[in-house]
C-alpha positions in Angstrom: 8.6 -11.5 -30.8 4.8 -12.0 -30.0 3.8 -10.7 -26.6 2.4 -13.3 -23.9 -0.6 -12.8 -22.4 -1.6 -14.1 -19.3 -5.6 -14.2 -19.6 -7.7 -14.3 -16.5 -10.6 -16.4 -16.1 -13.8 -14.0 -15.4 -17.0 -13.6 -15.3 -18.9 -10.9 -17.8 -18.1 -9.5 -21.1 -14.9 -8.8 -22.2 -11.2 -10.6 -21.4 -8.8 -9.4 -18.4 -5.0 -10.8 -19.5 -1.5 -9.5 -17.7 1.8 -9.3 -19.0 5.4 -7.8 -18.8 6.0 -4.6 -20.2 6.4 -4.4 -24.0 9.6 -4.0 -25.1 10.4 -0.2 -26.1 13.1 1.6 -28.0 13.0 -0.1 -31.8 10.3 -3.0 -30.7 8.1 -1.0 -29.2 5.5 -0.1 -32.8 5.9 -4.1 -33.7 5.2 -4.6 -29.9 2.0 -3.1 -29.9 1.3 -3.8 -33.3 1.1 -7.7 -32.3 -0.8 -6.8 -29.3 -3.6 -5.5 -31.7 -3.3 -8.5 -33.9 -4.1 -10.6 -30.5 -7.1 -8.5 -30.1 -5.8 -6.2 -27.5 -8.2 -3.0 -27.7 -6.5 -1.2 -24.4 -3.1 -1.9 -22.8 -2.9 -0.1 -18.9 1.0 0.7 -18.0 1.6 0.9 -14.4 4.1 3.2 -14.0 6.0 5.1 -11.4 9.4 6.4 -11.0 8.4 10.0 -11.0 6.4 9.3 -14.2 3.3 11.3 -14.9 0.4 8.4 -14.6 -3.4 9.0 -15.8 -6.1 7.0 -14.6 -9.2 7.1 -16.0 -12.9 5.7 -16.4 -16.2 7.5 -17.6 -16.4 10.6 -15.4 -13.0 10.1 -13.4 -14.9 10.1 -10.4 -15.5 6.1 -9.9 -13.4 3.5 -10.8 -10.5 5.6 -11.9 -10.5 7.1 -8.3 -10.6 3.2 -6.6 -7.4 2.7 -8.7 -5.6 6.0 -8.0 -6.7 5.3 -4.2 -4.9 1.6 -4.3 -1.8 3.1 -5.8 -1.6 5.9 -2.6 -3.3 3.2 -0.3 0.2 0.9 -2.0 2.5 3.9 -1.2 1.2 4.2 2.3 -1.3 6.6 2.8 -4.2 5.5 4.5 -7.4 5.1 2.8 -9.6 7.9 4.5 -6.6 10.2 3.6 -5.8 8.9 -0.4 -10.0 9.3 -1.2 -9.6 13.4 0.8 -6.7 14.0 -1.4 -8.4 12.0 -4.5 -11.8 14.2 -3.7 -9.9 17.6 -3.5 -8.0 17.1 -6.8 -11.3 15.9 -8.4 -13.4 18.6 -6.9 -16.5 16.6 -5.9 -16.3 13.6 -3.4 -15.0 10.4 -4.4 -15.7 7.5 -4.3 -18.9 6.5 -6.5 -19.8 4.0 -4.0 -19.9 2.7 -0.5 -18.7 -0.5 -2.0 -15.4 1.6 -3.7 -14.9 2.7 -0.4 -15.2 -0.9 1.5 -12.7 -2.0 -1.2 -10.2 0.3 -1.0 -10.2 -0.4 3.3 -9.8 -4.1 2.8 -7.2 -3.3 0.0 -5.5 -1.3 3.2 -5.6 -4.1 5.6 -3.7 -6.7 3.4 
């Protein structure tokens, strides 16, 4: 069964697409097969559930910090609190930016 892909319109290089979850068990090599025949170079599972979950970016530091802070922001810390707790596992402050920071506070307020 060929994955759907939901594709976001976007401006820049590169496509942004969503999906469900591919299936696992026997599917799951076909699964990601087919998602590399529809030119999917990397596939991002949010998990949770007590699962371990790695974010990443270049250094750690940036974006993959703004993502980890949404997910704690999402589970109800607040933002100030996720980026201390973000900073003191990374071992140098987090965020990148001011504009990471503004983000993850309007993220908080919706």
């Amino acid at each position: 069964m060929r994955p759907r892909l939901y594709t976001v319109r976007r401006a820049g290089a590169g496509r942004l697409s969503m999906m469900a979850r591919p299936r696992g068990g026997d599917w799951l090599t076909e699964e990601l097969h087919s998602l590399r025949r529809l030119g999917v170079e990397t596939l991002v599972s949010a998990l949770s559930a007590g699962r371990h979950v790695v974010i990443h970016c270049r250094a750690g530091i940036g974006r993959a910090s703004l993502v980890a802070g949404a997910l704690l922001v999402a589970e109800g810390l607040e933002p100030e609190r996720a980026w201390q707790r973000l900073a003191a596992a990374r071992g140098l402050p987090v965020p990148d930016t001011d504009q990471q920071r503004q983000w993850l506070q309007r993220f908080a307020r919706r």
